[in-house]
C-alpha positions as CSV (number, residue, x, y, z in Angstrom):
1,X,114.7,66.1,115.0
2,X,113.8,69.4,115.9
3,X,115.7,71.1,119.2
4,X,113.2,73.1,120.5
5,X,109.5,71.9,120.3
6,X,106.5,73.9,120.2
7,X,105.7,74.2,123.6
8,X,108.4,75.9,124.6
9,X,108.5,78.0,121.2
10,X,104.7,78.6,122.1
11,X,105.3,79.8,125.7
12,X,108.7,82.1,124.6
13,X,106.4,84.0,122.1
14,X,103.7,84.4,124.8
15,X,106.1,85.5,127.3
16,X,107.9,87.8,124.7
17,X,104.1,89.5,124.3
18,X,103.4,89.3,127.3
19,X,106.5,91.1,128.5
20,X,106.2,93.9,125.3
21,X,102.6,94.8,126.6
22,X,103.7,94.8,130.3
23,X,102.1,98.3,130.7
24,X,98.6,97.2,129.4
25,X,96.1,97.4,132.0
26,X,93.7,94.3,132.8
27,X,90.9,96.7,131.4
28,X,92.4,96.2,128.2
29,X,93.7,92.5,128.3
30,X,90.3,91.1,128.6
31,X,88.7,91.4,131.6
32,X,84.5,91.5,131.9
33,X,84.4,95.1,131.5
34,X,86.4,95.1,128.4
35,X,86.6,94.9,124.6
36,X,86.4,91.4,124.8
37,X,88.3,87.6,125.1
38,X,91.9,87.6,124.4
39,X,92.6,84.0,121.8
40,X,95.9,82.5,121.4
41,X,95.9,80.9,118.0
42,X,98.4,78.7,116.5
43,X,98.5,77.8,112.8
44,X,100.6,74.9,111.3
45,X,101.5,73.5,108.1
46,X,104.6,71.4,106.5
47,X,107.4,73.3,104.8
48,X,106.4,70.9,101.7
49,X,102.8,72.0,101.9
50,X,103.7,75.5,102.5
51,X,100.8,77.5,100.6
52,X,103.6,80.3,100.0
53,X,105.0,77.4,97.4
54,X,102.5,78.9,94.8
55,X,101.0,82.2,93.6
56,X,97.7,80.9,94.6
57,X,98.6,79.8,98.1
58,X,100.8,82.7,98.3
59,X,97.7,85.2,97.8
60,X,95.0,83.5,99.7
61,X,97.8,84.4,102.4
62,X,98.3,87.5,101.3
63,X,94.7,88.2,101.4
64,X,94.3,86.8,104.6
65,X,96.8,89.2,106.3
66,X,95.3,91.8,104.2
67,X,91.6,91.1,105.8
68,X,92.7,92.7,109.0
69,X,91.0,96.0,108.8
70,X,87.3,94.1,107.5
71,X,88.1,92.2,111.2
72,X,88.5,94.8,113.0
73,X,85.3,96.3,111.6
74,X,83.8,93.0,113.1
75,X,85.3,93.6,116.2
76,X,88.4,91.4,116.0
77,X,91.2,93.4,117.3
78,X,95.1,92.2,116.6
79,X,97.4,92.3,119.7
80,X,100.1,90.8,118.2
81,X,101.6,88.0,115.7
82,X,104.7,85.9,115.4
83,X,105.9,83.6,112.8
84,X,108.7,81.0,112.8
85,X,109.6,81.1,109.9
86,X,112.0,77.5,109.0
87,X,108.9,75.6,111.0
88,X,105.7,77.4,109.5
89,X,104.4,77.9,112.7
90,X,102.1,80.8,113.1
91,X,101.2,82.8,116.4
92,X,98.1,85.5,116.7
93,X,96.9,87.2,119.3
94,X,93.4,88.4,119.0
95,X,90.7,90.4,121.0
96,X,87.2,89.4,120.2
97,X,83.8,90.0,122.0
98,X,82.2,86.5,120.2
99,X,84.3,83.0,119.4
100,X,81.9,83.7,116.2
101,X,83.5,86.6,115.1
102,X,87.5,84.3,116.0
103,X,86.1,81.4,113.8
104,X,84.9,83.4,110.6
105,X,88.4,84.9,110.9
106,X,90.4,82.2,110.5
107,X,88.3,80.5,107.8
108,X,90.6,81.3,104.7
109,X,93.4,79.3,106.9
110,X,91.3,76.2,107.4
111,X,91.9,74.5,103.5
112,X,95.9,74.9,103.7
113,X,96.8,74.4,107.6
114,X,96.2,72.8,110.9
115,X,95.3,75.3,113.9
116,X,93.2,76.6,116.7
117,X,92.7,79.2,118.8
118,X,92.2,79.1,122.5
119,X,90.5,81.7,124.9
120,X,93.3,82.9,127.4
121,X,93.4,85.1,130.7
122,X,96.3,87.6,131.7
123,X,98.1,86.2,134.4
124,X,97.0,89.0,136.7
125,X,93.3,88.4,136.1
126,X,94.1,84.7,136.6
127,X,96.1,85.2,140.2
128,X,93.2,87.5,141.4
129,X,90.7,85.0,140.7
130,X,92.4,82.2,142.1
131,X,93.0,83.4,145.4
132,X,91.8,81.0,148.3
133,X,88.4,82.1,149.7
């Protein structure tokens, strides 16, 4: 049984980027005028299916971290990402001005894990635009 689920390891690691980027300005979180939408994704697989377990696995991983700079290129920026590493959890933070751009992405991940991404605001942006009328 684990002791902490994923919720809660989800929202520390949001809060912990959160809390390193304090100084960001909305302008560069996400908002209209900016470089794009700001996705949370989380990426899952069992420790007995870990694709690390083999050389193959272990590269198309590899090669998947590696494929950072040809995304950027496409206009994928990283903000940040977090691994647990005993629960093969994965958390990435990504800038992108199309969900096109997010999926093509995370293709290489798709054969070996269970994920998805999500399109998030700052919590700023969201208080401004939830204000009663």
């Amino acid at each position: 049984m684990r002791m902490v689920n994923r919720g809660t390891t989800f929202l520390a690691l949001f809060l912990a980027l959160f809390l390193s980027l304090e100084s960001t300005t909305l302008a560069e979180w996400g908002t209209a005028d900016s470089e794009g939408t700001i996705y949370v994704a989380h990426w899952t697989h069992t420790p007995e299916n870990c694709p690390g377990r083999s050389k193959e696995g272990a590269k198309m991983l590899s090669d998947f971290w590696a494929s950072r700079d040809e995304a950027a290129g496409k206009g994928i920026k990283i903000l940040g990402a977090y691994v647990t590493v005993t629960e093969h959890d994965y958390y990435i933070i990504v800038q992108a001005k199309d969900y096109a751009s997010v999926v093509e992405f995370f293709l290489p991940l798709v054969p070996t894990q269970t994920g998805s991404f999500r399109p998030v605001l700052p919590i700023e942006e969201w208080l401004r635009i939830n204000q009663p009328k």
